[in-house]
C-alpha positions in Angstrom: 27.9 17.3 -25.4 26.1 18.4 -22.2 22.5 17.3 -23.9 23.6 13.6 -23.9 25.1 13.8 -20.5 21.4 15.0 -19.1 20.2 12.4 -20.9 21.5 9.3 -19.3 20.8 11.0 -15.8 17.5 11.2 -16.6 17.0 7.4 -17.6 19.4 6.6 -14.6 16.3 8.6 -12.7 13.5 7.1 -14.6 15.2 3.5 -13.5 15.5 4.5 -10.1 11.3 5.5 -10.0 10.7 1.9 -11.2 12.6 -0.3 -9.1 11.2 1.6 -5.9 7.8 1.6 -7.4 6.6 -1.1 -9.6 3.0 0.6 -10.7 5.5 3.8 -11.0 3.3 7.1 -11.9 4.9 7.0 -15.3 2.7 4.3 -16.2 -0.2 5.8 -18.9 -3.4 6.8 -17.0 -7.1 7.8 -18.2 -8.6 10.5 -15.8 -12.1 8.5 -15.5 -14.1 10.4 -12.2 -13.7 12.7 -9.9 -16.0 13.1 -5.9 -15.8 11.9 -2.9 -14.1 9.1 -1.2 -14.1 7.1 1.8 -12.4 4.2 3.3 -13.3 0.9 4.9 -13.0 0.5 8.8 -11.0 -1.8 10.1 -13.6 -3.7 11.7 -14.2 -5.8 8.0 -11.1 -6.8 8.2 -11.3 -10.7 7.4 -14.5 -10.7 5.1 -15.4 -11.2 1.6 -15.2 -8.9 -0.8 -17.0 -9.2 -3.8 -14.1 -10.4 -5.8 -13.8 -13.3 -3.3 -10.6 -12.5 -1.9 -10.5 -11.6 2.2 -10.2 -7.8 2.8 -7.1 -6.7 4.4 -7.0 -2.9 5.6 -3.3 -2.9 5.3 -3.6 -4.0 1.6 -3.9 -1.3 -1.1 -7.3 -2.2 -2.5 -10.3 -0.3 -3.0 -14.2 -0.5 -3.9 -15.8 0.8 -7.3 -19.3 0.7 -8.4 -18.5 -0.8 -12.1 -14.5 -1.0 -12.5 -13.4 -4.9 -13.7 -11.8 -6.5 -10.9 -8.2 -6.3 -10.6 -7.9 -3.1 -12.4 -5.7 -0.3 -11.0 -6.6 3.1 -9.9 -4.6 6.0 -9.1 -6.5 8.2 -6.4 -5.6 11.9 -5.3 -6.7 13.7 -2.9 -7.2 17.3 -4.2 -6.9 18.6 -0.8 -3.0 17.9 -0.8 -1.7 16.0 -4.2 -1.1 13.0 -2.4 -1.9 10.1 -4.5 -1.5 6.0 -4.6 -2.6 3.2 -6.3 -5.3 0.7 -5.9 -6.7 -2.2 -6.9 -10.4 -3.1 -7.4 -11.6 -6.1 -5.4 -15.0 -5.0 -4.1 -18.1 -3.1 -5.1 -19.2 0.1 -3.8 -19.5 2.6 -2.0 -23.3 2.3 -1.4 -23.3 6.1 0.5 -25.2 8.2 -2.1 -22.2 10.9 -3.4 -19.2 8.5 -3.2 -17.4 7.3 -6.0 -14.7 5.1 -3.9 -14.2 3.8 -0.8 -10.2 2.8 -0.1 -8.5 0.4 2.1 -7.4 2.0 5.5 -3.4 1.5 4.3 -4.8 4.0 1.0 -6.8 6.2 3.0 -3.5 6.6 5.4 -1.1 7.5 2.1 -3.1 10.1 1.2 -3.9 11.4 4.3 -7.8 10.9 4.6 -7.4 8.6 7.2 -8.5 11.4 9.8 -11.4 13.2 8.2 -12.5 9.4 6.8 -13.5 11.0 3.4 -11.9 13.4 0.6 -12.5 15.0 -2.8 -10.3 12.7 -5.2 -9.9 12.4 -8.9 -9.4 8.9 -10.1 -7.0 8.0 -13.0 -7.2 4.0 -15.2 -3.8 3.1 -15.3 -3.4 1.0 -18.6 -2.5 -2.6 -18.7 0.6 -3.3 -19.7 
């Protein structure tokens, strides 16, 4: 009886995780790379990105050297756990070592808004 009752508070949980989050870290993920990230200053706010679209440091977007446009990528810092998801709309970094460059709004979440890079790992969420 109790195993039923744990259960149904664990998909009242799981519900919970997904209305507050809507890419929710359940969400299947392929560990793809791993370095060093940076983050976009403020001062491009307003340009192109390679996608087209205007970059907005407040939005949760991010630059990858090959990644399809529109594909989301969760980002942790290994320094603290922290994590969040982007999504590709540029190319880049250019900086020989880097293997990202975030939005201001992503480098703030996981706290490399400070020291302007971090060692990351990157995770593919699938498409659903």
């Amino acid at each position: 009886m109790l195993i039923p009752l744990l259960l149904t508070v664990s998909a009242a949980a799981q519900e919970v995780e997904i209305a507050a989050n809507p890419i929710a870290e359940i969400a299947e993920a392929t560990e793809i790379d791993g370095g060093t990230a940076s983050y976009y200053g403020r001062e491009l706010a307003g340009n192109r990105t390679a996608s087209g679209e205007r970059f907005d440091p407040g939005q949760l977007t991010a630059a990858h050297r090959t990644l399809p446009f529109g594909s989301l990528v969760r980002v942790t810092n290994m320094a603290n756990g922290d994590s969040v998801v982007v999504r590709i709309n540029d190319r880049g970094p250019f900086h020989r070592g880097r293997v990202i460059d975030v939005s201001h709004a992503a480098a703030r979440e996981i706290g490399m808004h400070r020291s302007g890079t971090a060692r990351v790992k990157l995770a593919l969420l699938a498409d659903d």
